[in-house]
N, C-alpha and C positions, 0 to 999 in steps of 0.2 A: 385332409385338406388343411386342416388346424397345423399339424406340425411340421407344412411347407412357410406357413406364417411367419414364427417364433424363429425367434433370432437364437444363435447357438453362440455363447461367448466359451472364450478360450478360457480352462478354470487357472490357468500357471497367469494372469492378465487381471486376476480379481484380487482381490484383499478383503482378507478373511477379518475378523473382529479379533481373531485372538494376534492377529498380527496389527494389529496398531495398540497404540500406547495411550493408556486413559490421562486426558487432559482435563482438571475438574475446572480451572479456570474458561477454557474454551466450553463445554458443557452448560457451564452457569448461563456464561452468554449466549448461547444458544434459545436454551431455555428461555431467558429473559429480554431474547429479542435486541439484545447491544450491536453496535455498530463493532466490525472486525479490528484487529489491532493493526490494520493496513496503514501505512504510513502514504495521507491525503495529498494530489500532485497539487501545484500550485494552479493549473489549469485546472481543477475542480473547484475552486474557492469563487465565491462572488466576487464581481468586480473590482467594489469597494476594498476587500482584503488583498483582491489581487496588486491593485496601486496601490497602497502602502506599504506590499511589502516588496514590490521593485524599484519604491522611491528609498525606501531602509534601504537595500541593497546596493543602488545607485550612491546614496550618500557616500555610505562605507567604502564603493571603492573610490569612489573623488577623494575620499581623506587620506587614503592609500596613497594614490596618485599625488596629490600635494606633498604627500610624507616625504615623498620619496625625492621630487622635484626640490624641495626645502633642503633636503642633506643632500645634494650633487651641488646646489649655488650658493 
């Protein structure tokens, strides 16, 4: 009844240990519990961060846009 249970994985589907490549970097962090080197969406950031930095990004292209309006008149 037991071995109607158990899941039967495809072994060509796993990844064996001596097939991946030791990272001591990634490891350390493991061990020590660090946040991943994921690069954070702006949509994860509190609110606060999130207005400043689409008033920064707002500014930059209005100055874009003036640059450009300034050298055509």
């Amino acid at each position: 009844m037991e071995e109607k249970n158990q899941i039967i994985q495809d072994e060509s589907n796993t990844l064996n240990d001596e097939d991946t490549i030791f990272d001591p970097m990634e490891s350390d962090n493991q061990i020590m519990g660090a946040p991943s080197h994921k690069k954070p969406h702006i949509q994860q950031q509190p609110k606060g961060i999130r207005v400043i930095g689409y008033t920064l990004i707002g500014f930059c292209v209005l100055m874009v846009a003036i640059a450009i309006v300034a050298l055509i008149v």
